[in-house]
C-alpha positions as a printed NumPy array, in Angstrom:
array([[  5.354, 122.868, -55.571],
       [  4.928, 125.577, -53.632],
       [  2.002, 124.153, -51.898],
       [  3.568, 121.182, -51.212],
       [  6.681, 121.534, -48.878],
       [  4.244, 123.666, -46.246],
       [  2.446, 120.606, -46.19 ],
       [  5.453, 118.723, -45.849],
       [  6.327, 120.559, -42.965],
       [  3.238, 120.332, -41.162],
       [  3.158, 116.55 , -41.833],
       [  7.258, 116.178, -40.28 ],
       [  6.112, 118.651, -37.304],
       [  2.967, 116.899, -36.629],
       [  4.579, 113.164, -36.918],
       [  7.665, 114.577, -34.587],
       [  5.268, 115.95 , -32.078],
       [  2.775, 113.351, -31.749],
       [  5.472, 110.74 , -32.35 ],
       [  7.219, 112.068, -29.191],
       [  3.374, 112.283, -27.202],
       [  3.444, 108.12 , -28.294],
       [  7.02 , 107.694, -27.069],
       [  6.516, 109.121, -24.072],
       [  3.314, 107.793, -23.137],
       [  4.444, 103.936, -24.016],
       [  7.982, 104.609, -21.695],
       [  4.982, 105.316, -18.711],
       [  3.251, 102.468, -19.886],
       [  6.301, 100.574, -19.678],
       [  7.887, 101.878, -16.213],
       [  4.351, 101.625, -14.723],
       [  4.066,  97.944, -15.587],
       [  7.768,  97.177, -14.532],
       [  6.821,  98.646, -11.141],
       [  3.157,  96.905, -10.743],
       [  5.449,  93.405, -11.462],
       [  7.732,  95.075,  -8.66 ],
       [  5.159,  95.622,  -6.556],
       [  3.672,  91.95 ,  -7.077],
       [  6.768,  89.953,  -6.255],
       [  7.503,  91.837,  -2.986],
       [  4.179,  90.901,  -1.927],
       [  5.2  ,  87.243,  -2.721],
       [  9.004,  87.264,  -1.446],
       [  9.217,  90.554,   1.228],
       [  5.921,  90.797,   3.173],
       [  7.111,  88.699,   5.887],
       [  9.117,  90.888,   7.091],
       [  8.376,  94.264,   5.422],
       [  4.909,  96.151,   5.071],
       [  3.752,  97.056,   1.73 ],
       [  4.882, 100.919,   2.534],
       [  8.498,  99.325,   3.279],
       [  8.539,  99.663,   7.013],
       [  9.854,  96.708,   8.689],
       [  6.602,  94.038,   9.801],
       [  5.422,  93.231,  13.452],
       [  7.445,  90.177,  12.668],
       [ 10.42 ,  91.971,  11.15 ],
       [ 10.8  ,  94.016,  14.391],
       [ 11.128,  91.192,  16.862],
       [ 13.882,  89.11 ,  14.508],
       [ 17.225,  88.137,  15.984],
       [ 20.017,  88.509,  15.925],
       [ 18.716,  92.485,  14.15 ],
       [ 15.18 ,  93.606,  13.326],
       [ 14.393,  93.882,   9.537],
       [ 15.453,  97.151,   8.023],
       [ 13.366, 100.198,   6.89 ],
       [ 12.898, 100.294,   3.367],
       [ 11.34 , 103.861,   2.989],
       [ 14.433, 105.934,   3.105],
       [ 16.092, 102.939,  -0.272],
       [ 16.969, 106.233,  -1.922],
       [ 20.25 , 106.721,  -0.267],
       [ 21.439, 102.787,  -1.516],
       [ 22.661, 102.467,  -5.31 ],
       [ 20.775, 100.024,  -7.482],
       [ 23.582,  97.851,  -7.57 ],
       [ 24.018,  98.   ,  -4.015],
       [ 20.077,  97.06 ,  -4.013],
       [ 20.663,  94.411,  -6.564],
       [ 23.297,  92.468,  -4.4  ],
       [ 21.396,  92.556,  -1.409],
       [ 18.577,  91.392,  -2.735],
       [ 19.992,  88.482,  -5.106],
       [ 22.973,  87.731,  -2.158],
       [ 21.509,  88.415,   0.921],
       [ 23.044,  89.617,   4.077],
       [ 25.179,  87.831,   6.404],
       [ 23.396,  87.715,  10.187],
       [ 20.847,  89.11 ,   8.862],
       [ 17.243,  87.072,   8.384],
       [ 17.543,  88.841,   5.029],
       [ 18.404,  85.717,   2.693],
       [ 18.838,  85.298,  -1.124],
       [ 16.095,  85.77 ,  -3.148],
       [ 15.329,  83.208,  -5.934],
       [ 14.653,  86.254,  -8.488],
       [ 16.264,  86.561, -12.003],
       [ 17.924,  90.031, -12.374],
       [ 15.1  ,  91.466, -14.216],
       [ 12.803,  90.214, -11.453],
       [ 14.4  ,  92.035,  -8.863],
       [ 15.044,  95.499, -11.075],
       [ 11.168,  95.434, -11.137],
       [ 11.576,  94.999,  -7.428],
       [ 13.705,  97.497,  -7.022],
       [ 11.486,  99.918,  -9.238],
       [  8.759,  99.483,  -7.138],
       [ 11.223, 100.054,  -3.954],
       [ 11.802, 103.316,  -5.631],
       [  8.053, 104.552,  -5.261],
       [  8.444, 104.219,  -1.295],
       [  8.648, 107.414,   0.217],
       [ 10.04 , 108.659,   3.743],
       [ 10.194, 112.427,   5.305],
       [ 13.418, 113.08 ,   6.878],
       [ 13.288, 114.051,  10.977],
       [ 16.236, 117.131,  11.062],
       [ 15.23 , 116.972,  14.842],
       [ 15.637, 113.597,  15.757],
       [ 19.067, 113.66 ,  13.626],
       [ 20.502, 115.778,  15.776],
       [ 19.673, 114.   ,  18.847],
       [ 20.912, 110.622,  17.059],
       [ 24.105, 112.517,  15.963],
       [ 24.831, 114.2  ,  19.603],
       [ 24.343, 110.094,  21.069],
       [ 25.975, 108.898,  18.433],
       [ 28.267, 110.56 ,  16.35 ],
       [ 29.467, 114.041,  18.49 ],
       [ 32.302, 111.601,  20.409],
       [ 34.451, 111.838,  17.395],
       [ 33.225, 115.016,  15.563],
       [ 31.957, 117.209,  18.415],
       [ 28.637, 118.629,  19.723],
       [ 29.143, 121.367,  16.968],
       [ 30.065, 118.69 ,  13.963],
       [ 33.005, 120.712,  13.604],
       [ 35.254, 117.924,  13.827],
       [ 38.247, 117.003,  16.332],
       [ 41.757, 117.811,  15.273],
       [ 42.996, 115.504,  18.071],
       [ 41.637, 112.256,  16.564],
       [ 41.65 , 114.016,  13.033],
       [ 38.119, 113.009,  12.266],
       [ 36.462, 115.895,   9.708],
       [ 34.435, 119.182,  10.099],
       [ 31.297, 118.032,   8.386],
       [ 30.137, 121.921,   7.84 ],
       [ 32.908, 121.445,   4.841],
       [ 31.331, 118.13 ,   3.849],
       [ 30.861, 117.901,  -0.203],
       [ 29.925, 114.188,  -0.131],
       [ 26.249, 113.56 ,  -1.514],
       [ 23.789, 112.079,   0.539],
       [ 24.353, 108.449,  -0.777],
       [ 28.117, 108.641,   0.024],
       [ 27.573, 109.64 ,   3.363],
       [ 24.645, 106.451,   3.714],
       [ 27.235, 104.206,   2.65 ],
       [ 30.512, 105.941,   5.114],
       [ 27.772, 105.643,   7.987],
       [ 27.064, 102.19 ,   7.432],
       [ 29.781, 100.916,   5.989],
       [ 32.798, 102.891,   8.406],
       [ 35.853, 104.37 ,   6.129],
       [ 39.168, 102.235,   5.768],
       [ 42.197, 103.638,   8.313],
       [ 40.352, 106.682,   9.633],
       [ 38.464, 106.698,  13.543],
       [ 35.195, 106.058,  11.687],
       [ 33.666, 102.542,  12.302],
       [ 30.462, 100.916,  10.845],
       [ 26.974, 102.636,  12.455],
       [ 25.065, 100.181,  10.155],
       [ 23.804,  98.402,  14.159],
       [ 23.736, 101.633,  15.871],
       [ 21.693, 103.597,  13.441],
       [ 18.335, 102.272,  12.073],
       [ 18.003, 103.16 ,   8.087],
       [ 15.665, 105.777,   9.283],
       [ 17.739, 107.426,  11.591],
       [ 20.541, 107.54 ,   9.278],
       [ 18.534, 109.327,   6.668],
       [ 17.501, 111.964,   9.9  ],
       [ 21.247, 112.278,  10.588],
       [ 22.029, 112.994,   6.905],
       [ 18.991, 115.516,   6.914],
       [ 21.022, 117.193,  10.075],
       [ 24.141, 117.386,   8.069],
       [ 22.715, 119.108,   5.04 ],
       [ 21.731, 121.875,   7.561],
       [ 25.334, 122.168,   8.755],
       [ 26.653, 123.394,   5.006],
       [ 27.65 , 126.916,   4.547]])
């Protein structure tokens, strides 16, 4: 008997560890395969207007009455914001509806996740002095004045402030930069911010 629960043991330990090895190895399996089927249907339904790494096409650039957007910096949108905008479109926008099912376009959006782009700090600062430094001052301190914030204090995430520069924020001086900021430059001008925290 005494021989028998070491052996036990082993058999539970080795069955744990090697059934965790299995797990793990089929949930790659699985994610790879979800983003290869990704990967496949945005060469079918996105290459018009969007390269394979996610920048916009030759022919994405010259559409009116806006070029196509960058895809690369798709980290700072939600997957339900992702999911919407692929499945609803976007109003004056060449971006239309895609005839996906919603498992068809979270593959999409897994292989949208693989994309990859480098933040400029540099060229966010120049964007943000064009851009942004009317309201919140060459310093990004803020302007009491107008009562718009000192973003040195900023806690919001880099997501929330994607979505505030694109989107504006309700009763405050901040309007919508979604047609004054390219998807790049708003992930440079986030990169700028996160320099600015104490």
């Amino acid at each position: 008997m005494r021989k028998v629960v070491p052996i036990l043991m082993v058999l539970v330990a080795g069955i744990t560890f090697f059934g965790g090895q299995v797990t793990s190895a089929f949930a790659e399996s699985s994610n790879a395969a979800l983003v290869q089927r990704g990967k496949d249907l945005y060469h079918e339904q996105c290459l018009r207007c969007h390269n394979m790494d996610g920048s916009p096409s030759q022919e994405g650039k010259t559409m009116k009455p806006f070029p196509a957007k960058d895809l690369r910096p798709n980290h700072l949108l939600p997957n339900a914001e992702l999911k919407m905008i692929i499945k609803y479109g976007l109003y004056m926008r060449a971006m239309e509806a895609k005839p996906l099912s919603d498992s068809d376009i979270d593959a999409v959006i897994a292989f949208l996740r693989t994309m990859h782009y480098k933040a400029d700090v540099a060229h966010g600062k120049t964007r943000f002095l064009e851009v942004c430094a009317i309201c919140h001052g060459n310093d990004a301190k803020g302007k009491a004045n107008i009562g718009t914030p000192n973003l040195h204090d900023s806690k919001l995430s880099d997501v929330e402030m994607a979505r505030i520069i694109r989107m504006g924020k309700h009763n405050t001086p901040m309007t919508p930069k979604r047609d004054a900021l390219s998807n790049t430059e708003i992930a440079d001008v986030i990169a700028y911010f996160m320099t600015l925290r104490k």
